[in-house]
C-alpha positions as CSV (number, residue, x, y, z in Angstrom):
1,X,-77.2,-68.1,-6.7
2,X,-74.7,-70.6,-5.9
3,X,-72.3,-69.4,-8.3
4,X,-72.2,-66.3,-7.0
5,X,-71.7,-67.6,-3.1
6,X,-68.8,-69.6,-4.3
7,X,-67.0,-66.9,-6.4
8,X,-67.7,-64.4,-3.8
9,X,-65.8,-66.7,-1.0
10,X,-63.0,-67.8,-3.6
11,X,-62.3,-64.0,-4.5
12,X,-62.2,-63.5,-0.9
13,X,-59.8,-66.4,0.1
14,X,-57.7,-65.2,-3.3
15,X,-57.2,-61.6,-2.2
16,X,-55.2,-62.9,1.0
17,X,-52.6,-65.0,-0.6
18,X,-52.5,-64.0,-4.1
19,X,-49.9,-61.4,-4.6
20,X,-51.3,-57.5,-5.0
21,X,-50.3,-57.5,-8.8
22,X,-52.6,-60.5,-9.2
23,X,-55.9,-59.5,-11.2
24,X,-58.7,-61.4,-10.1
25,X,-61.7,-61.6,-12.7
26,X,-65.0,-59.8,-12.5
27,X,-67.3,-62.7,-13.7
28,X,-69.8,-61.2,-16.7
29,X,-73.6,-61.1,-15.7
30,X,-74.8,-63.7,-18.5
31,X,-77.7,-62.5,-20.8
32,X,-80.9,-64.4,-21.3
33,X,-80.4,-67.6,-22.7
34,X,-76.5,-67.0,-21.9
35,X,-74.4,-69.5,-19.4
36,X,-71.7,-68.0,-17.4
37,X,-68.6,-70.0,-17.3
38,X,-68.6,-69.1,-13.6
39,X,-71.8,-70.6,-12.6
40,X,-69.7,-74.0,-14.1
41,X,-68.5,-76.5,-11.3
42,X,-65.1,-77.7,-9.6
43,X,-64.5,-80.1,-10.5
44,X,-66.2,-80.4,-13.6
45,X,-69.5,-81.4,-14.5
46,X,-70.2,-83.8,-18.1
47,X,-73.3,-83.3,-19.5
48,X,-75.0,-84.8,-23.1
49,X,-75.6,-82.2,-25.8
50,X,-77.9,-82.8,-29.1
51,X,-76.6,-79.4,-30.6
52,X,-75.2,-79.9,-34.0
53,X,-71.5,-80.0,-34.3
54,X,-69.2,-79.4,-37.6
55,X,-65.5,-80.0,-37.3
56,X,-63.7,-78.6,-41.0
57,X,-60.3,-79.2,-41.9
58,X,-58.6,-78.8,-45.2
59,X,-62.0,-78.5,-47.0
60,X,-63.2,-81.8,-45.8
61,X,-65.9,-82.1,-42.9
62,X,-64.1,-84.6,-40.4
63,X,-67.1,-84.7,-37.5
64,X,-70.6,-84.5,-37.9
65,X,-72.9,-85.3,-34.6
66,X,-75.8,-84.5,-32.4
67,X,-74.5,-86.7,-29.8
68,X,-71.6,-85.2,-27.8
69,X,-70.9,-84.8,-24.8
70,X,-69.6,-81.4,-23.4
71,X,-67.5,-80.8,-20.2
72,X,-68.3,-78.1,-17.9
73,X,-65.4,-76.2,-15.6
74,X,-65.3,-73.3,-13.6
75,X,-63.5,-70.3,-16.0
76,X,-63.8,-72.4,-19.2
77,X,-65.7,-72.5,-22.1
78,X,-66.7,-76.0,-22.6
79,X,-65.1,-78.4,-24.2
80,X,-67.0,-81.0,-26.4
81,X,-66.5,-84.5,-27.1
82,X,-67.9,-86.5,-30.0
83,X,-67.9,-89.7,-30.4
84,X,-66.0,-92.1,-33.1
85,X,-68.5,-93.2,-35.3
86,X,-68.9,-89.4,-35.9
87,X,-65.6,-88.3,-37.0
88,X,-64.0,-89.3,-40.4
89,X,-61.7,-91.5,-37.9
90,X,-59.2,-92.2,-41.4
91,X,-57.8,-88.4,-41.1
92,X,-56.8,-88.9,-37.0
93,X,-53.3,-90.5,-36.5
94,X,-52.8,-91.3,-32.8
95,X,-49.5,-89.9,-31.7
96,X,-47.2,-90.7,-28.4
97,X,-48.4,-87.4,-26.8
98,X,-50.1,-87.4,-23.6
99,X,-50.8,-85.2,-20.3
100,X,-53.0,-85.7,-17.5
101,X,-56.3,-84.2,-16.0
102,X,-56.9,-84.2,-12.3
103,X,-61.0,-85.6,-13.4
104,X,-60.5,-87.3,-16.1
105,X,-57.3,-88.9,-16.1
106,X,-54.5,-89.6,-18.9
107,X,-55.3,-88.4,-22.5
108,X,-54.1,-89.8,-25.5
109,X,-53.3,-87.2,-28.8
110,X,-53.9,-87.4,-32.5
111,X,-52.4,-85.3,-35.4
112,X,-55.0,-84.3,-38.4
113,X,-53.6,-85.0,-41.8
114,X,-56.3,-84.3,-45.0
115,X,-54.4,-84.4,-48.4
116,X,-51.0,-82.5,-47.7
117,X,-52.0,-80.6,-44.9
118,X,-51.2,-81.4,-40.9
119,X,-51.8,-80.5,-37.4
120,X,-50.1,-82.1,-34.9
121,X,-51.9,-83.1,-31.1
122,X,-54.6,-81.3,-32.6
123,X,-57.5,-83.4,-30.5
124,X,-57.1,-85.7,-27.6
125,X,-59.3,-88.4,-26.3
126,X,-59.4,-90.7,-23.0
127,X,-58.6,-94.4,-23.4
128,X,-59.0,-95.0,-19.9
129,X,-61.2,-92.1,-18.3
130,X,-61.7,-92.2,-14.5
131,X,-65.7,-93.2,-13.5
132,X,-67.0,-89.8,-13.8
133,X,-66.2,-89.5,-17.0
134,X,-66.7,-92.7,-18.3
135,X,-69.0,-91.8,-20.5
136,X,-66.7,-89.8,-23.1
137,X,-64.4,-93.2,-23.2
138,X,-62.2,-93.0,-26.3
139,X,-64.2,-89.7,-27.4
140,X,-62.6,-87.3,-29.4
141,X,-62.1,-83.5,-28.5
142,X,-60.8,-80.7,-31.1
143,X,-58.7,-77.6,-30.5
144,X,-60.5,-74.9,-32.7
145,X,-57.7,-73.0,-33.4
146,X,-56.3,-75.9,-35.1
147,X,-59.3,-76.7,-37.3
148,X,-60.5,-74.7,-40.3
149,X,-63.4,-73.9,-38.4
150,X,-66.0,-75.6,-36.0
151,X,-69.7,-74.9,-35.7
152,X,-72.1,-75.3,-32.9
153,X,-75.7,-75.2,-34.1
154,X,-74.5,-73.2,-37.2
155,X,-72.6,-70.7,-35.0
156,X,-68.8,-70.3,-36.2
157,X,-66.6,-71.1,-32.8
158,X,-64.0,-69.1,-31.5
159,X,-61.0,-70.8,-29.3
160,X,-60.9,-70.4,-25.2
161,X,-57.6,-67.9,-25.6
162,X,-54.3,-68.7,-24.9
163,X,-54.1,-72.4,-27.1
164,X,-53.6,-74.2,-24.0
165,X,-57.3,-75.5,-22.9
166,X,-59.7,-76.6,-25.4
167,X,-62.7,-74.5,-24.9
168,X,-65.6,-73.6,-27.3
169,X,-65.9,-70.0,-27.1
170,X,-70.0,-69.1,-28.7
171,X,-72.5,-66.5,-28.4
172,X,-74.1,-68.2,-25.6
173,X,-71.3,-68.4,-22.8
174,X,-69.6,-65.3,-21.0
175,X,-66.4,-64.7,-18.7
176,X,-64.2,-64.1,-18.4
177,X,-62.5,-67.3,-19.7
178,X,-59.4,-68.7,-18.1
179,X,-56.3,-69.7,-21.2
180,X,-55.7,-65.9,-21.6
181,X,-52.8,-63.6,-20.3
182,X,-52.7,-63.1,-16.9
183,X,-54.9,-65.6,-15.8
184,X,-52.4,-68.8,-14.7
185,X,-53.7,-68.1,-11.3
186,X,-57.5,-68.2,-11.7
């Protein structure tokens, strides 16, 4: 598998200039009808999805699609993009925040607010994405461990560890995932 010829030669190149107290990850065998995160490309790979996806904050249901798109990395759960005329767009504030991606390019913020409650940078979108990634143009993308919950065909989400990525952790993808201690260096 070509997953396992790439991981094999980047575990190879790591162990010669990574430091000895460096942990390199063992990548998970995926199930049937799993996806391993390290079978995922660099740089990453977007791809359409039709699976059903339920964004809940403060009670209220602010995205509802079958048309996202989700974006595939080496080490990361994916992250998933909806579009605007699937999200409640009156509970998104857009807020000065931004940061960069090397493949996508400059990302815009917005802060949740239902009723009295708020979370800041809570999902980010690109205004201007570069041509790979045209396609997700102004699409929005949630941190889960922001939300109240978010579902994936039904399946409650867990968030990629360490709050710093925005990956959908679910039953069907295996790691190790990048986000968590020890793993800057992945």
């Amino acid at each position: 598998m070509i997953g396992d010829r790439i991981y094999a030669k980047v575990e190879a190149i790591a162990y010669l200039f990574l430091p000895t107290c460096m942990v390199f990850p063992q990548r998970i065998e995926p199930a049937p009808g799993q996806e391993s995160v390290w079978d995922y490309p660099r740089p990453p790979r977007l791809e359409p999805t039709n699976k059903h996806i339920q964004i809940i904050f403060n009670g209220v249901t602010i995205a509802d699609t079958h048309n996202a798109q989700r974006v595939l990395e080496t080490s990361h759960p994916p992250s998933y993009y909806i579009p605007p005329e699937d999200i409640e767009m009156e509970y998104l504030i857009s807020v000065p925040q931004s940061s960069f991606c090397e493949w996508k390019g400059r990302a815009g913020y917005y802060t949740i607010r239902v009723d009295d409650k708020e979370a800041q940078n809570a999902a980010w979108y690109y205004p201007s994405p570069t041509t790979a990634f045209a396609s997700i143009k102004d699409y929005v993308a949630f941190y889960v461990h922001l939300m109240d919950a978010c579902y994936l065909d039904g399946e409650k989400v867990q968030p990629q560890p360490g709050n710093f990525y925005g990956g959908w952790v679910t039953s069907d993808i295996v790691g190790p995932f990048k986000g968590g201690p020890g793993t800057w260096g992945w």
